[in-house]
Structures are given as C-alpha cells and as structure tokens.
Backbone as a ProteinNet text record, in pm:
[ID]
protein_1_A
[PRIMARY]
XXXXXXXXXXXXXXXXXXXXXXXXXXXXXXXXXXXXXXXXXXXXXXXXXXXXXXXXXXXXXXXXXXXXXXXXXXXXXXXXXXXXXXXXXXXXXXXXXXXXXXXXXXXXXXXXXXXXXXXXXXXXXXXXXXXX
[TERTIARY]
84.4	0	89.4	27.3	143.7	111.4	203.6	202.9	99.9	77.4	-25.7	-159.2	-184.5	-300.7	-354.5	-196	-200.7	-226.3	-179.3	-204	-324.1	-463.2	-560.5	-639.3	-631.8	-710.9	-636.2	-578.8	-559.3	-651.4	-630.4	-702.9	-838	-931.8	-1029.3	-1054.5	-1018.4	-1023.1	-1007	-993.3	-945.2	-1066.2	-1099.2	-1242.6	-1341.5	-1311	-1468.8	-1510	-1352.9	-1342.4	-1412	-1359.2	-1405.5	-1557.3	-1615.8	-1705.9	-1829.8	-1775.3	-1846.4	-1809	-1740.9	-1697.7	-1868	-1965.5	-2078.1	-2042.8	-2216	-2183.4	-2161.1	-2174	-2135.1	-2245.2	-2262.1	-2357.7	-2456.6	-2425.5	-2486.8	-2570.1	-2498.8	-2597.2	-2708.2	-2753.2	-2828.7	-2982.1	-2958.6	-2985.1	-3065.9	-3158.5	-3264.2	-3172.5	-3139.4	-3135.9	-3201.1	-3352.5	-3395.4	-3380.7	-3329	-3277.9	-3155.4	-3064.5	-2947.7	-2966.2	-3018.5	-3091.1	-3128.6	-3238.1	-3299.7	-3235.5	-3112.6	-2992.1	-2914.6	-2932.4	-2871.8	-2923.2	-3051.5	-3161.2	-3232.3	-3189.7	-3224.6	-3334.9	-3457.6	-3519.8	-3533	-3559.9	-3576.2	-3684.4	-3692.8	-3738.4	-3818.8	-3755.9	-3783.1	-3672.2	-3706.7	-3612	-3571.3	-3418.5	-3359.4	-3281.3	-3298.5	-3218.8	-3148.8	-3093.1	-2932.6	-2891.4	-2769.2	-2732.4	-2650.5	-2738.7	-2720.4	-2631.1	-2524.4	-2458.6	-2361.6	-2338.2	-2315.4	-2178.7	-2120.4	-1998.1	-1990.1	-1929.2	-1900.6	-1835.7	-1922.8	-1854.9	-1802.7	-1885.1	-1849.9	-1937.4	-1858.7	-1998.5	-2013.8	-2080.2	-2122	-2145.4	-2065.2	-2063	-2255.2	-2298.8	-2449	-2436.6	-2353.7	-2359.5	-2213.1	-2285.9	-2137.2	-2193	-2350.4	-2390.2	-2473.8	-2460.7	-2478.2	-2452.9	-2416.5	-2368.8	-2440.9	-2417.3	-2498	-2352.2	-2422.7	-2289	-2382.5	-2294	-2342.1	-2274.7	-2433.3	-2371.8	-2406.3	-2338	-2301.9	-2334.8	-2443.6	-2421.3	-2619.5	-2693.3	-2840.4	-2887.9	-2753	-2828.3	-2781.7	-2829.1	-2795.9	-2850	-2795.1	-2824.1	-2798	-2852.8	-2848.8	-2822.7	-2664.6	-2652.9	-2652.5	-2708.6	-2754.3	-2638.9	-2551.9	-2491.8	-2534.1	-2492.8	-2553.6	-2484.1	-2394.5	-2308.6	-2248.2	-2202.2	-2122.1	-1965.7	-1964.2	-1776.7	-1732.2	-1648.2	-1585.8	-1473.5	-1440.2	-1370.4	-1405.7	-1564.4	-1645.2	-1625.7	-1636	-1592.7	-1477.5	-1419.5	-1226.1	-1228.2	-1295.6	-1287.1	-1183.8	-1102.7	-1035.2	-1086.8	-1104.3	-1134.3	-1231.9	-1349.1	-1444.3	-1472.9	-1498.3	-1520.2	-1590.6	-1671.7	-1722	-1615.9	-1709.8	-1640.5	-1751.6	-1798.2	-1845.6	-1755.7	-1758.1	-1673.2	-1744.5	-1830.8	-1960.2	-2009	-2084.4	-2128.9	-2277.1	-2284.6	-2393.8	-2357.5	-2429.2	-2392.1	-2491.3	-2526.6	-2584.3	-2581.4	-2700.3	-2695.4	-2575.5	-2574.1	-2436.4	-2340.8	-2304.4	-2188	-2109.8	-1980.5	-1916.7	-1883.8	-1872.6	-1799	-1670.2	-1597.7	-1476	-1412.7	-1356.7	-1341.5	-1209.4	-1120.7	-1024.6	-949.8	-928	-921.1	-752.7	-747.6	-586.8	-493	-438.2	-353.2	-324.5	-433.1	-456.4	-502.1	-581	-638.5	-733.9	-764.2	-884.4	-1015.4	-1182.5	-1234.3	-1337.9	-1373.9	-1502.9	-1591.3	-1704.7	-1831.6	-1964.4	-2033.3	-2188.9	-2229.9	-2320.6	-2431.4	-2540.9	-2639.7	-2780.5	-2917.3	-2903.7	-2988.1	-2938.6	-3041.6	-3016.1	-3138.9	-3137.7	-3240.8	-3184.1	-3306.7	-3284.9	-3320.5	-3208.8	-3267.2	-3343	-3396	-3418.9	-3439.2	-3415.1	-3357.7	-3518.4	-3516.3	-3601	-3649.1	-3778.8	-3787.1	-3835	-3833.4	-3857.7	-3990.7
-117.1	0	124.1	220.9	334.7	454.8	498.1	604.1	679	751.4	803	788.3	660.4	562.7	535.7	523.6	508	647.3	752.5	882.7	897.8	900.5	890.5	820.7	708.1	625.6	643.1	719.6	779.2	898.2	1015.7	1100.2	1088.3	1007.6	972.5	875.2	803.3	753.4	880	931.1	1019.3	1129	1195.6	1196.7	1169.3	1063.4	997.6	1007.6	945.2	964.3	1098.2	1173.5	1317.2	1359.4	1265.1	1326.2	1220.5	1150.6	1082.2	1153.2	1259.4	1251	1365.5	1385.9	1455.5	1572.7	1633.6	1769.1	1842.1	1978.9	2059.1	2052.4	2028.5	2049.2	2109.7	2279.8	2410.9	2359.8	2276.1	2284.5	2170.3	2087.2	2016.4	2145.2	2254.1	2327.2	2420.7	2470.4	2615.3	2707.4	2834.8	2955.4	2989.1	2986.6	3020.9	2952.9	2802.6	2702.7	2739.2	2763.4	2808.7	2965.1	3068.8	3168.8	3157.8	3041.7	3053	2985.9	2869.4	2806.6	2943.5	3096.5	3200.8	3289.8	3208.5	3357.1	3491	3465.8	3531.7	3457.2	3606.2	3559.2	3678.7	3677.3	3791	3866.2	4022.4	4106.8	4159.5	4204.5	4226.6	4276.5	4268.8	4284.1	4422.5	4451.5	4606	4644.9	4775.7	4764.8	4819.4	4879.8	4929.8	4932.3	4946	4961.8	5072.4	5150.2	5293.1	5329.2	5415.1	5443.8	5386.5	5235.6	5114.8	5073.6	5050.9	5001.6	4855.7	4751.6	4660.9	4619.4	4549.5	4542.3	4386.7	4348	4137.6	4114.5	3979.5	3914.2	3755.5	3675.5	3519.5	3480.1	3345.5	3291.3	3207	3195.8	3117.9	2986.9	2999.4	2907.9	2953.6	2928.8	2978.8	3082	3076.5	3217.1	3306.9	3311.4	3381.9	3405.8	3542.8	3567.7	3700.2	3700.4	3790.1	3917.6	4040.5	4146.4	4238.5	4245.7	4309.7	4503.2	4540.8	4727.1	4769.3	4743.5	4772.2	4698	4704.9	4590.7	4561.8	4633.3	4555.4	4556.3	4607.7	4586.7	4467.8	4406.9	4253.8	4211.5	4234.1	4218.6	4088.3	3982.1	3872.7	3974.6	3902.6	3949.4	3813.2	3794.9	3677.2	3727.2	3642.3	3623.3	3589.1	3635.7	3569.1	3418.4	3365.3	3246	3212.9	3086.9	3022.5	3114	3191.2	3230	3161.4	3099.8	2912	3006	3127.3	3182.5	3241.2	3259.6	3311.8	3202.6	3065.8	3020.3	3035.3	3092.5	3071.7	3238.5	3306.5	3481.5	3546	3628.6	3666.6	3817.2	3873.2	3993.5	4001.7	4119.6	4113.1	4269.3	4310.8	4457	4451.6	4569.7	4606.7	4686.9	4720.5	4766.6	4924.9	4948.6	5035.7	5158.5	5265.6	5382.1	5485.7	5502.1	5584.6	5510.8	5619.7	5516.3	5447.7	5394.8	5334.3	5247	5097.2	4952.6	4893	4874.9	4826.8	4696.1	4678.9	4507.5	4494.4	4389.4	4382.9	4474.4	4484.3	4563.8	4419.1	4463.6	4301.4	4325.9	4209.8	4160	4075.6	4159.5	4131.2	4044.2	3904.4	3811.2	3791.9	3820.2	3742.2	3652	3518.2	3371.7	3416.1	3300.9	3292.3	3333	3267.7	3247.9	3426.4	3482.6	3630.3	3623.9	3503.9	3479.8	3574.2	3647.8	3720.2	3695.2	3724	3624.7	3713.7	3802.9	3899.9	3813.1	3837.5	3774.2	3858.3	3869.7	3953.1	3925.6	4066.2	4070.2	4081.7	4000.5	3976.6	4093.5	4054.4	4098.2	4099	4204	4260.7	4219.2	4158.7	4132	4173.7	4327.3	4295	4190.4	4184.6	4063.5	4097.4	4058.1	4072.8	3948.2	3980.1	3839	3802.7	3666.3	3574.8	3568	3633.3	3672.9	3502.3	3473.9	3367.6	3371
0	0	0	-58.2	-110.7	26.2	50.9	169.8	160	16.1	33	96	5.1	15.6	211.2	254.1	405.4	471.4	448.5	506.8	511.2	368.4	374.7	429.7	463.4	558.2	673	751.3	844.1	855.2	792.5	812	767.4	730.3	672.8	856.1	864.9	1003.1	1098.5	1119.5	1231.4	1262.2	1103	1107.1	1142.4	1108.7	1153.2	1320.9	1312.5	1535.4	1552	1513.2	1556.4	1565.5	1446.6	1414.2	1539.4	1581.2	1685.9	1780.9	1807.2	1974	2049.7	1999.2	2010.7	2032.9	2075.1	2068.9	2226.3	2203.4	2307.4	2391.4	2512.2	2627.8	2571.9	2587.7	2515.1	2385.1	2328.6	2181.6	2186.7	2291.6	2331.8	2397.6	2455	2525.6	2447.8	2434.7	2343.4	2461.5	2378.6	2438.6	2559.1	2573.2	2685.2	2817.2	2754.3	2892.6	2921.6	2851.3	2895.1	2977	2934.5	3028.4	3110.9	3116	3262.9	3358	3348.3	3401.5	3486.2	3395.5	3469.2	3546.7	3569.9	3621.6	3522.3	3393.7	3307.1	3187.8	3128.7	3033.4	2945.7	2849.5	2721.4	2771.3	2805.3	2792.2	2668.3	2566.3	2446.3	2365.9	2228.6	2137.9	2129.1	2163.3	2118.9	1967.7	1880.9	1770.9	1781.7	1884	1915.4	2054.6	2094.9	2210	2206.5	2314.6	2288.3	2481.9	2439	2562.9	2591.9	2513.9	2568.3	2614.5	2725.7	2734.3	2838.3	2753.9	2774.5	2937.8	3057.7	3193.4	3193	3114.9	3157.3	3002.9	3045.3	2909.7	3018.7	2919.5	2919.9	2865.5	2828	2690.7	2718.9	2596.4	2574.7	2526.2	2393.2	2300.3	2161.4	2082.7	1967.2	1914.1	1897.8	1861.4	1925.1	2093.3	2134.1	2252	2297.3	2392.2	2511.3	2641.8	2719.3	2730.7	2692.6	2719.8	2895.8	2951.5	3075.1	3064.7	3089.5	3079.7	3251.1	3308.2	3447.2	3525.9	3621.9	3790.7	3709.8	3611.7	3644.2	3475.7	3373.5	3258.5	3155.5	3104.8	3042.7	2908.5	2851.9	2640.1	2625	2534.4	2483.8	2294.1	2292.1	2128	2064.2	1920.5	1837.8	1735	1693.7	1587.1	1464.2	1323.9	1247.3	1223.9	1247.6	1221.4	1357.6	1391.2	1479.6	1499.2	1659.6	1630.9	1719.6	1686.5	1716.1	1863.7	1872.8	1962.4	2094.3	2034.4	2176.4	2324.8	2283.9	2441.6	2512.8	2449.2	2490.4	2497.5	2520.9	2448.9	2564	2593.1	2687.4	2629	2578.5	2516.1	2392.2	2429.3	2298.6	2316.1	2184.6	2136.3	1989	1999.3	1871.2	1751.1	1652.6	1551.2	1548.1	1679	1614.6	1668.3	1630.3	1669.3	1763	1756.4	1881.1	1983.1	2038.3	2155.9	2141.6	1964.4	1975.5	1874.4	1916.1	1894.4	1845.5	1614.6	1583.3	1527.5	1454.1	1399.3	1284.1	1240.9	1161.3	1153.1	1252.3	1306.1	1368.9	1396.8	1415.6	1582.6	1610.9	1775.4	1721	1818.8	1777.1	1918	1894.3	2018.9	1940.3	2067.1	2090.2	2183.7	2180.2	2242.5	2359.1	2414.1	2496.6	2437.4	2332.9	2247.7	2156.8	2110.8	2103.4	1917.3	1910	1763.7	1780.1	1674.5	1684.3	1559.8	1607.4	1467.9	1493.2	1394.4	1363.4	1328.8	1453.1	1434.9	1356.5	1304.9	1278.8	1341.5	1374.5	1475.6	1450.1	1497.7	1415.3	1510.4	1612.5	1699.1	1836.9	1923.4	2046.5	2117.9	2249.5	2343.1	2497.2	2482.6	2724.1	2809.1	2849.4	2982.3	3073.8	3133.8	3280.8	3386.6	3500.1	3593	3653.4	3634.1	3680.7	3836.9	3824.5	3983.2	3995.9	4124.5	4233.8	4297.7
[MASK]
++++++++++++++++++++++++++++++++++++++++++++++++++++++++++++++++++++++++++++++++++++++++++++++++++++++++++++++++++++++++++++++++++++

C-alpha cells in the first residue's frame, strides 16, 4: 500500500473519530434554557445599544452571547453564524466607533492564544432576571 493511500485512511479515520466525539452540552440546550440556568429571560427585542460600554460578558452558546452594561443591565446578542472563539474569548469589542452599537456591526473576540475572529451581529435582546 502506497504512503499516500495510508495517510488517507488515516485522516479519513481520524475523522470519523471526531465526528463521533458529540456535541457541546450548550448545543443540546434552546437559548432560553441556557438563560434561565442564569436567572435570566428575554425582555424584548432592542435595535441598538445605545450608551453602551461593555462590563463582563457570558458565553451562551457559539452564537450567542450575554454582554453586561453595568451591575443591572444585560443584552443577549444573536450572531448571524457560529464564532468558534467566543468560548475561549479573553477579550471582545465592537467595531463600532460611537457610543452606539448596531446590527451587523461586528464583535470582535479574541481567544488565549490572542487569535482574533469577527463575528456579525444579528440581533439585540434585554434581559431581565427571573424573579422567584
């Protein structure tokens, strides 16, 4: 059998492993279960974030994430696509230049290592915490 031939059924095997190893917790999970796991549920839908400066975030899922604007205000932002960097994020920022934060405008995450991966932004939701 020719090396090649062997490399490929290596990586063709190796694949496959991978592709069994399942999925992420989170992606078993609807958005609002993962929310309400935080004491949080959707308020209603916002189309900008106005004022806005970034205190904490929390990762959701791959496409979405909670950005916190001080000690009681809490945005759920919707990505339009999966950013494979948001769980690992050590740093995230917009692309916008004012102090107001619209839809497809990008989030900008960057991981440990200091990879950085512009996400789109689809939509804006206020939280508010799950009274008892």
């Amino acid at each position: 059998m020719s090396s090649f031939l062997k490399t490929a059924i290596c990586v063709a095997f190796a694949a496959s492993l991978s592709a069994c190893a399942g999925t992420a917790p989170e992606a078993e999970k609807s958005v609002d279960e993962i929310l309400a796991e935080k004491n949080l549920k959707i308020a209603e839908p916002v189309k900008q974030l106005i004022n806005f400066n970034i205190r904490g975030w929390q990762y959701v899922n791959l496409q979405n994430v909670v950005l916190e604007d001080g000690p009681s205000k809490k945005y759920l932002v919707e990505l339009n696509n999966p950013c494979r960097n948001l769980q690992f994020a050590q740093r995230i920022a917009f692309t916008s230049f004012g102090r107001v934060v619209s839809r497809n405008e990008k989030l900008i995450v960057t991981d440990g290592p200091g990879h950085v991966e512009n996400c789109f932004m689809k939509a804006f939701y206020l939280l508010e915490k799950i009274e008892k």
